[in-house]
Structures are given as C-alpha cells and as structure tokens.
C-alpha positions in Angstrom: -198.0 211.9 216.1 -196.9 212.7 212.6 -193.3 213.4 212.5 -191.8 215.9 209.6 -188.2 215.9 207.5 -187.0 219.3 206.5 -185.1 219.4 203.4 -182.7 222.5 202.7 -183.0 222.5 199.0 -185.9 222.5 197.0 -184.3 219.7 194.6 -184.7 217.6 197.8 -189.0 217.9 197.6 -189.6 216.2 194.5 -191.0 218.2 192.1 -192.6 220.6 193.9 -194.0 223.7 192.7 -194.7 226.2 194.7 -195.4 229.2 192.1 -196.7 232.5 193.7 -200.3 233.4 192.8 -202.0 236.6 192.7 -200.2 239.9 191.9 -198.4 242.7 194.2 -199.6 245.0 192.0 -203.1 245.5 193.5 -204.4 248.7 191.2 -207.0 247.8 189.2 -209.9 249.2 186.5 -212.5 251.7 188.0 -214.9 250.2 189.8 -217.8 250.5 192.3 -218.5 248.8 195.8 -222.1 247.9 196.0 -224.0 248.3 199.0 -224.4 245.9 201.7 -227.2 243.8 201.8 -228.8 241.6 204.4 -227.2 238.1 205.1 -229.3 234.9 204.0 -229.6 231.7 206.1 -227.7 229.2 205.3 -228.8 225.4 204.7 -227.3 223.3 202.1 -223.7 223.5 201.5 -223.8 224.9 197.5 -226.1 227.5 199.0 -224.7 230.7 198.9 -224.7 232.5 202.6 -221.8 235.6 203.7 -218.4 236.2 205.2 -214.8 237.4 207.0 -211.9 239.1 209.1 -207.7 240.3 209.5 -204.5 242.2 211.5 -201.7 245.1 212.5 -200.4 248.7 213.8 -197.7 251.4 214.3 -198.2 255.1 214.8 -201.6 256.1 216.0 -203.5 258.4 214.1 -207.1 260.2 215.2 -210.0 258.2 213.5 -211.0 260.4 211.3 -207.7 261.1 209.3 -206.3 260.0 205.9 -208.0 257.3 204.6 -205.3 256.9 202.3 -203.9 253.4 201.2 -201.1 252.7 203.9 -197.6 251.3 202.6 -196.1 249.0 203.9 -193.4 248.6 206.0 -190.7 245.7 205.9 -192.5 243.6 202.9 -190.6 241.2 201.7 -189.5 240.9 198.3 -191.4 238.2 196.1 -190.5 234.9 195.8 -189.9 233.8 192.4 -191.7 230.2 191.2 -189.5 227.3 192.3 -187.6 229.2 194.9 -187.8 228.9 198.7 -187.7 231.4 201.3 -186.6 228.8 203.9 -186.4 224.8 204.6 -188.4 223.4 202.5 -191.4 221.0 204.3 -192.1 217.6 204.0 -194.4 215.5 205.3 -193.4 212.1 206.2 -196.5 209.8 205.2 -195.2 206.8 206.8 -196.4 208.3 209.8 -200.1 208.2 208.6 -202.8 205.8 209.7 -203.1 204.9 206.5 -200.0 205.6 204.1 -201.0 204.3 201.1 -204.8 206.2 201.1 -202.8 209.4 202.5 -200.2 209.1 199.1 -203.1 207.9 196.8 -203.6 210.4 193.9 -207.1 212.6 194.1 -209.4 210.7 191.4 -212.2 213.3 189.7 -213.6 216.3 191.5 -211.6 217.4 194.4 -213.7 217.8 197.5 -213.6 220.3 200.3 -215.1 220.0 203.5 -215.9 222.5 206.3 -217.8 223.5 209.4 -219.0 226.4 210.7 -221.2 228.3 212.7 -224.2 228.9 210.7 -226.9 228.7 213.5 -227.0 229.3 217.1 -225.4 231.5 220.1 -223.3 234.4 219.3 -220.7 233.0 217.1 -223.6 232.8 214.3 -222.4 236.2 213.1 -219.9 234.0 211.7 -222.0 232.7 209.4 -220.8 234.8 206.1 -217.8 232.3 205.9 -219.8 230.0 204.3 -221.0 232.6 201.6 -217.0 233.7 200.9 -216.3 229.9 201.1 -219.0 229.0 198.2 -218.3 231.9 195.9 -215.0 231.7 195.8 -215.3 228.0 194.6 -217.8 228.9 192.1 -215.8 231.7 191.0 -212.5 229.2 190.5 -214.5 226.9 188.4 -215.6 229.3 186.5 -212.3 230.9 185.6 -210.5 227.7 185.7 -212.5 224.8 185.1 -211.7 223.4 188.2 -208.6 221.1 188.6 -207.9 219.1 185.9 -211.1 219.7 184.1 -212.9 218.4 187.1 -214.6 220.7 189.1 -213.7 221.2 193.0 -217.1 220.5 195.3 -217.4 222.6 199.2 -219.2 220.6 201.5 -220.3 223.4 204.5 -222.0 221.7 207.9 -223.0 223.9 210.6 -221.2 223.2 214.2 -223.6 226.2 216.3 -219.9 226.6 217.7 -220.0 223.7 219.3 -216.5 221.7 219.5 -218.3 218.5 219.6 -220.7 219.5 216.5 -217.5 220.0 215.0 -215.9 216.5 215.7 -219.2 214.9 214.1 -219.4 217.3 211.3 -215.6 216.1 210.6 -216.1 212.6 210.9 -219.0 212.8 208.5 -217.2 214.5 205.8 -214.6 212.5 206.1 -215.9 209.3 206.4 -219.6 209.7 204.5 -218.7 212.9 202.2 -215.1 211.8 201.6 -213.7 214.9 201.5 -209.8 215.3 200.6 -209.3 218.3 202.4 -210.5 220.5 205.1 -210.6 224.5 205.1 -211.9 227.6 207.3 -213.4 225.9 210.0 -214.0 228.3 212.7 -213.0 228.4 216.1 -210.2 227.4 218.5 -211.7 225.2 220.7 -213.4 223.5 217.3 -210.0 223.2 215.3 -208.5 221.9 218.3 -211.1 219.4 218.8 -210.5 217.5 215.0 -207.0 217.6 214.8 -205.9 214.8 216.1 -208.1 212.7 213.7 -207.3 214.8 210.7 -203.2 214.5 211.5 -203.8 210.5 212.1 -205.7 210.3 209.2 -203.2 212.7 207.1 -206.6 215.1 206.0 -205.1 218.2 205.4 -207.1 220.5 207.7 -205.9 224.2 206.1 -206.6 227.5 207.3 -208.2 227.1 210.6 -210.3 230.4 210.9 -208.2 231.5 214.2 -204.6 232.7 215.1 -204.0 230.6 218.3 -200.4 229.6 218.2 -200.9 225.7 218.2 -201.3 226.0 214.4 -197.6 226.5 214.1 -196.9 223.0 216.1 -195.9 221.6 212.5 -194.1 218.8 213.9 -196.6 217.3 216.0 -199.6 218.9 213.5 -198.4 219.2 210.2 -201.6 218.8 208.7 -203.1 221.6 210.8 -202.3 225.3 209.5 -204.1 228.6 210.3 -205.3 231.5 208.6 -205.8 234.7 210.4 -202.7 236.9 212.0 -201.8 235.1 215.1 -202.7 236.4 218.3 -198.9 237.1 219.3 -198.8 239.7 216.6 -202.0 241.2 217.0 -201.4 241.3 221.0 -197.7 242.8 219.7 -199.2 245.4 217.6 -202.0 246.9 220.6 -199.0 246.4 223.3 -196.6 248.6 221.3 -199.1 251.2 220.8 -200.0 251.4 224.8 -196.4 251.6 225.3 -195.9 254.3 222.9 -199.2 256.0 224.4 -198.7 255.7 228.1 -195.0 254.6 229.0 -193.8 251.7 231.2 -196.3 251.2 234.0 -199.1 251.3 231.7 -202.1 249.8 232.9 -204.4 247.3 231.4 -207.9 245.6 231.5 -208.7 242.7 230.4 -212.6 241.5 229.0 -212.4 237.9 226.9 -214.8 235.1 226.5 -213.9 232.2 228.9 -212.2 229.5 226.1 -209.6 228.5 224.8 -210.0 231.5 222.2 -209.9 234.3 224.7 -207.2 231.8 227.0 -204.8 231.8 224.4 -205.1 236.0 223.9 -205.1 236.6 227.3 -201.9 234.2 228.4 -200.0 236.0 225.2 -200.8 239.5 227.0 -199.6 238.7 230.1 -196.2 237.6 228.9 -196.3 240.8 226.9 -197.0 242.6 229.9 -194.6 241.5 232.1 -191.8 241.9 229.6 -192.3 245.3 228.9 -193.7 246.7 231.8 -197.2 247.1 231.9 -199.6 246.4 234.3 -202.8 244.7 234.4 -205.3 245.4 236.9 -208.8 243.8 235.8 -209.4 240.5 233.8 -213.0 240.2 233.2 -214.9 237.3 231.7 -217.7 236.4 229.6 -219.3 233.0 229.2 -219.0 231.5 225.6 -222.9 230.7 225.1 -223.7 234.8 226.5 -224.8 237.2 224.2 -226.1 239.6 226.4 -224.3 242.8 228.1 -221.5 242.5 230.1 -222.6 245.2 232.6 -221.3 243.6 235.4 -217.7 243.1 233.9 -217.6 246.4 232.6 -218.7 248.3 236.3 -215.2 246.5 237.5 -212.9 247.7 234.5 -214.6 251.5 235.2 -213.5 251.4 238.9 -210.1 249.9 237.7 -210.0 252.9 235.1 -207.3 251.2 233.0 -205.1 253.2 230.7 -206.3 250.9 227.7 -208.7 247.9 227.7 -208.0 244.8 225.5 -211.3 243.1 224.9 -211.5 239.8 223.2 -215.7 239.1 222.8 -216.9 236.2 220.5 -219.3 237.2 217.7 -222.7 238.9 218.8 -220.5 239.8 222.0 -218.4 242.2 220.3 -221.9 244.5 219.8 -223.1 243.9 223.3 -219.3 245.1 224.7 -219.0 248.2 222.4 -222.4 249.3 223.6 -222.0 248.7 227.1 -219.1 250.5 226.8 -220.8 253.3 225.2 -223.2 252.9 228.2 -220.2 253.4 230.3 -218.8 256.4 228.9 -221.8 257.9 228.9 -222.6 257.4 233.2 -218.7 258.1 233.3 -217.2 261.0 231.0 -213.9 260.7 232.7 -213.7 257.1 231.9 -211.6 256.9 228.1 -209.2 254.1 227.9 -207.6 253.5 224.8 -209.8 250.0 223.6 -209.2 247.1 221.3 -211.4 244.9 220.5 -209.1 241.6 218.7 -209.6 240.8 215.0 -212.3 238.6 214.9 -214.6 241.7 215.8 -212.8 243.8 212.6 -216.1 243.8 210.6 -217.9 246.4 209.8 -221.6 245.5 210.9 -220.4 244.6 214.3 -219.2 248.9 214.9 -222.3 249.8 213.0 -224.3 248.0 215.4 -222.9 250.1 218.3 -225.1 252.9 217.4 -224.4 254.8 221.1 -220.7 256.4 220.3 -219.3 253.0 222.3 -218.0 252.3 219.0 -216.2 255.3 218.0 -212.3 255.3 218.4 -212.1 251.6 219.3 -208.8 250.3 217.7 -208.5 246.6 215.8 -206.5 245.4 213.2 -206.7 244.3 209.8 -204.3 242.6 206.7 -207.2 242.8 204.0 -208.5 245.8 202.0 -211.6 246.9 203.9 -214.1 247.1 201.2 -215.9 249.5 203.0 -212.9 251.6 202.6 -213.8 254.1 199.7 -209.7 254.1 199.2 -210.2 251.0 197.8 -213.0 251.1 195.1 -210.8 250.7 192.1 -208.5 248.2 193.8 -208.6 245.1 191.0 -207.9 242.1 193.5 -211.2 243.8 195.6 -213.7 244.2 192.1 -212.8 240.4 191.2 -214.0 239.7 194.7 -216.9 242.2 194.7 -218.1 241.1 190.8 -217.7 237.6 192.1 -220.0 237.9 195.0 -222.3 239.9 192.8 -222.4 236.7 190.5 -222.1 233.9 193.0 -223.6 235.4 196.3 -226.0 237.7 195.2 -227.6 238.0 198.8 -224.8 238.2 201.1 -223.2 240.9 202.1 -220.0 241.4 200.1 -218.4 244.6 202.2 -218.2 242.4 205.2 -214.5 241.3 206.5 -216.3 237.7 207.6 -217.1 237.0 204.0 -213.5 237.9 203.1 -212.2 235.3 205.5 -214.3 232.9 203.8 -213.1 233.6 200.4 -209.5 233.6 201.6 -209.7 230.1 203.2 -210.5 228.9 200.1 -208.1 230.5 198.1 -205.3 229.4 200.3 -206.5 225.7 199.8 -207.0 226.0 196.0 -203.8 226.8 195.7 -202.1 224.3 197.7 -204.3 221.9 195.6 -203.5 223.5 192.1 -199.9 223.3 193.3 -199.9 219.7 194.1 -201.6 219.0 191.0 -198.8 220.9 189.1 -196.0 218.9 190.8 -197.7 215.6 189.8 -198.7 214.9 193.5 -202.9 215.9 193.8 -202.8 213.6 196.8 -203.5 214.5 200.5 -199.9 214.3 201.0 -199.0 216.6 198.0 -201.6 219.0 199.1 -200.0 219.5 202.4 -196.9 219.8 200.9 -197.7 222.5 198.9 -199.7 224.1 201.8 -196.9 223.9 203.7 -194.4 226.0 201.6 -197.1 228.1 199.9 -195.8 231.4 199.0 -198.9 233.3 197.9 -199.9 237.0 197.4 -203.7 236.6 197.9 -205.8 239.4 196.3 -207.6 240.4 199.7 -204.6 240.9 201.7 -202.9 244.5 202.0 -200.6 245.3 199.5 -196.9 243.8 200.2 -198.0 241.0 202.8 -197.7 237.3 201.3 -199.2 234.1 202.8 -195.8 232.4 203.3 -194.8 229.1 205.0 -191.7 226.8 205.0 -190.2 224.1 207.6 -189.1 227.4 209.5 -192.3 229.6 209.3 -195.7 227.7 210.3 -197.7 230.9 210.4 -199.3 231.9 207.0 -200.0 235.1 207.7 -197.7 237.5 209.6 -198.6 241.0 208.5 -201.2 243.4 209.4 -201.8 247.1 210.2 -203.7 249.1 213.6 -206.8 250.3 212.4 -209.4 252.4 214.0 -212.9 252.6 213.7 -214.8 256.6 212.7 -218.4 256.7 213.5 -218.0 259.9 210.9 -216.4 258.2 208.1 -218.0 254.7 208.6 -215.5 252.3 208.4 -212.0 251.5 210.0 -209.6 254.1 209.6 -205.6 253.3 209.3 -204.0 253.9 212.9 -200.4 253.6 211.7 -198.1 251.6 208.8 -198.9 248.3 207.9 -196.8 245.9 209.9 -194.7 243.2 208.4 -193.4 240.5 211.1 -193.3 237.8 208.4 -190.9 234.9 209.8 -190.8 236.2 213.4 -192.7 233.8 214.7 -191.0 230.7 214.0 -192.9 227.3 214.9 -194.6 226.7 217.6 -193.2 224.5 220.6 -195.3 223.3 222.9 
C-alpha cells in the first residue's frame, strides 16, 4: 500500500500552494431561481444531464418556521494562502506502481474521468451528477481558459450502480481514456471497489460521492478522498437531537439498504447508541436492486413504535419509504416517530414525490444552500451556479441538491489541479498533494464551512446543519444552527 510522510511545516512541501478559493462572503446581486425542469438522459460524457446532495443539526425547530439564513456555529477562521491548518501531506511516490508516470508533469488538456449511475435500478435518480459534473467544467473553461490555456475534458461512464460496472468503467478511463484524475463517482460499495487500482496506480480518485469513513484511511489510501459530510457526523447530528427530544433510553428503528452504504451508517449508530444510551429495537432491510415499498419492513418498525426512525434508502427508495410511511401513519395515527432519512435522500424531488403527508416533518441534513430555499435567491455563489446551469445545462434541473454534488466534485478537483499547476507540480502526484491539504470555501456550501484537509484531517467536509422538510413551504426548513465539527474526525484507522 502507499505509505505517506507528514511534514510539520509548509516549507518542508515544496512549493506548494494551497491558496483558498471562493469567498466567505456569500451575498451576492439580486437574482432569480428558475424553475425546475425535467431531467434529460444522459449518453455521451460532454452531454449535459443533472445533479446533488449535503449535512447537519442542533435545536429542533417546527417545519414551518424561519426560513431564515442559519449562522453558523464554531466556523473556523480562514486560512490565509500559503498557511496550514495542520501537518502538511505528502505523498510518497516511490510507493507507486509506476513512480516516474505518477511524478510525470500533465502534458495539454487535463482530463477527468468518472462513473456514475446514469441508467438502471434505483440509484438512477443519481443521475444529475453528471449534469453538475459537465457544467461546472464548461463553466471553468469559460471563465478560465482551462489550465494553462488548455482546456480540462470530463469523461462520464455510466456504472447502473453496479461495483463491477464501476471497476471496468475505471480501467477504461484509465487505461483507454487516459484520464489524470478521478472525481464524484458515486457509491460506497463502487469507490471501494477501484481503489486499490487507483492508489497502486497513484490516480488521484477525489471526492468520492459518499461519507463512509474509509475515505479518511490516508495512509493506506491516500489517493482516495471523499466529498459528502461523513456518516459519523450526520449519525452525530440526528443522535443528539433524539437525545435532546426523548432522554437516555430513547428508542430507535432502523430501515437501510443491505450494503456496504447502509452497513457503514448502521454500524456508526449502534456505537452511538450504546454510548449514549439509546436503544434500538428494529433494524429493517431493503435489498440494493428494490425499488418497490417496503411494506413489510415498515409493519415491523410500527409494532416496534420507535421514538425516532433512522432510515438510510438508496435513490428511488427514499420515495417508496416516505410514502409507505405516509401509508403507515395514515392506518396508524398514533404512530409519529421523529424520522431521518440520511443525506443522500436531501433533494428536493425525492419529498415532493411523497405526495401522501409521509413526507412532511421528516428531518435530513444539509452543508449547501438549498436553492429551493427562497432565503437564498440573491445569494452570489448560488446565481453563478444557477446562471451557469442556465448556460451549460439548459435541461437539467438546477434546484436539485444531486446536481449540486455534481458541481462540487468538480470544483474540489479543479482546484486541487489549479493548485498543483501553481506550485509547478500539475502531475498526479502534485494533484493529490494539493487535494490533500486543500483549504477551500466552495460557493455551494453554507456560509462559514470550508472543505479543509491536512496530514491530521482526511475528511473534506465536516460541517452541516439538521434540516426539516415543510410540505407547506416546499422545501427543507432549518431544524437548528449549522454545525461545525471541522477536524473532529481525525483519520481513519482501520
């Protein structure tokens, strides 16, 4: 495995660069949100399709309160260019299969590859990555000229989900495409399934669309870094609030699709509920291909009548569980558990879709700006996004959170490559570098949280805020404070 060095000085990484990007201040010039429009299909990878998703909590608030921009709590200060906000990270390319193609400086247009679920099962809701991915990198071009007057190519292939789909995908672009990075592929099981190639082979695979901890293994994985809030926090921020709600002794149901995706949150709630006093008295499961509704499951979490249900559905399966819990509620009055339904299921179409009131009140998190927020219509980070997909996306659906993923993932990558190229290094190695102590304000995120890594914090994004979705209002409304756990986390020790 790939073995690291962490320096304690900056000096010590070369000449590194790693200049924040994007502004705290978030206030922009008026502007309007458009209206949603219907998704495209995706085919070829400069087509344009949609996409997105985010984290956090605190005080609980009804649903159909202030919709007023949260502050923060606990943001940290920004990081001025050139300084570090811990041990610096380094890769050590000897370890590479190759060291001197992993060192070798990135010759004309810088290529990006990805895969994702664009067809196929119930992860296809996914699809509006690809659209964020694709505008994003027309958008930089555009504005920038690319990298060094060359400008950077996306390469999307679609996996259905499918962890092997994904290994193929990878070895194409690598091997056929001959991509110099990886970004936003989707899916646990599908990031796990690459990254031992991509860390032999030194191919930076940034921003794996999933919080699963294994993305802060940096020394066995340094090549392999995440993107959304990590499941620890987001488990964290819905355990506090039961807590607060119903005291020790709580009670808890689980509901998760049977991989390594719902695994990882369920094995993170059950060491959150033994330290702190909570019991859980129904675990649930749904197959990873089934789209349909989980009747069954939820008949056993009625009779167990939980204080709070923590549900963690894949795609289409976040629909079919909000309206069979609607369907529940309705056969049961008495049955009202507090409900959270994890991050991945924080866009907007997937509550609108749960037209029978089995939507209304159910709690998730989020770190970005909902655009379907009208709190946010003049925000300026959110109208550069929202002109941008007007220019580049025309089709997709620019208010949903998927698409905002998708953008992000390649923002995050841009950077680390505009970094590298700034410290003299546009290599894979540089790029990683740079990945690896990025300190970034991205203009989706909420105000105040940063995208920050170093030798000592492998997570990039450790911020976000309980929200809570209003059938009246029509979007998530903010349950508490935005939450800041920047740096708690650590790395990740297997």
């Amino acid at each position: 495995m790939i073995r690291t060095k962490k320096l304690l000085a900056i000096a010590a990484a070369g000449a590194l660069v790693f200049a924040a990007c994007g502004s705290d201040d978030d206030s922009g010039d008026d502007a309007s949100t458009p209206a949603a429009t219907d998704a495209p299909d995706t085919t070829d990878a400069s087509e344009s399709t949609d996409a997105t998703e985010s984290t956090d909590a605190s005080e609980s608030t009804d649903a159909t309160e202030s919709t007023d921009a949260p502050d923060t709590t606990d943001a940290p200060d920004s990081t001025e260019a050139g300084e570090a906000s811990g041990a610096v990270f380094v890769v050590d390319a000897d370890a590479c299969d190759d060291p001197d193609a992993a060192t070798a400086p990135i010759e004309g247009s810088l290529r990006i590859g990805t895969s994702l679920p664009l067809s196929g099962g119930p992860a296809v809701l996914f699809a509006p990555l690809a659209a964020g991915q694709q505008a994003y990198i027309d958008y930089y071009n555009a504005e920038n000229g690319g990298i060094d007057g060359q400008p950077i190519e996306l390469v999307i292939k679609d996996d259905q989900y499918q962890a092997d789909l994904t290994k193929t995908n990878v070895d194409e672009l690598i091997f056929d495409d001959e991509v110099d990075m990886l970004s936003g592929m989707v899916g646990t099981p599908n990031n796990l399934a690459v990254r031992d190639d991509t860390n032999a082979q030194c191919i930076p695979q940034l921003a794996a669309s999933t919080g699963a901890p294994e993305w802060g293994d940096i020394e066995n994985y340094p090549f392999t870094s995440g993107l959304l809030v990590p499941y620890e926090i987001e488990v964290r921020v819905f355990g506090d609030y039961i807590v607060e709600q119903f005291g020790e002794g709580a009670t808890v149901g689980l509901i998760y699709v049977n991989t390594e995706f719902g695994q990882a949150y369920v094995a993170l709630m059950e060491a959150y509920a033994e330290e702190n006093g909570i019991e859980i008295v129904a675990q649930e499961t749904i197959d990873g291909a089934d789209s349909g509704a989980p009747s069954g499951q939820m008949t056993n979490l009625v009779q167990a009548d939980p204080d709070a249900i923590l549900a963690i559905p894949l795609g289409a399966q976040c629909i079919a569980f909000m309206l069979e819990l609607g369907n529940a509620q309705a056969a049961n009055p008495d049955f009202d558990p507090a409900v959270y339904q994890t991050a991945t299921c924080s866009d907007s179409i997937f509550f609108q879709n749960a037209a029978n009131g089995g939507a209304d009140g159910v709690f998730t998190s989020l770190n970005i700006k909902d655009p379907n927020n009208p709190v946010y219509a003049d925000d300026e980070g959110l109208q550069t996004y929202v002109d941008a997909m007007a220019t580049y996306a025309p089709d997709a659906n620019a208010l949903s959170t998927i698409a905002i993923a998708g953008w992000s993932s390649m923002e995050v990558a841009v950077e680390a490559a505009r970094q590298a190229f700034e410290a003299g290094d546009l290599s894979r190695v540089g790029i990683m570098n740079a990945a690896r102590n990025i300190d970034l304000a991205p203009i989706l995120q909420l105000n105040g949280l940063r995208a920050i890594m170093n030798a000592e914090d492998a997570y990039t994004a450790e911020g976000t805020q309980l929200v809570q979705w209003s059938d009246e209002n029509g979007f998530l409304v903010p349950a508490g404070e935005v939450s800041n756990f920047e740096g708690s986390l650590g790395v990740f020790t297997p």
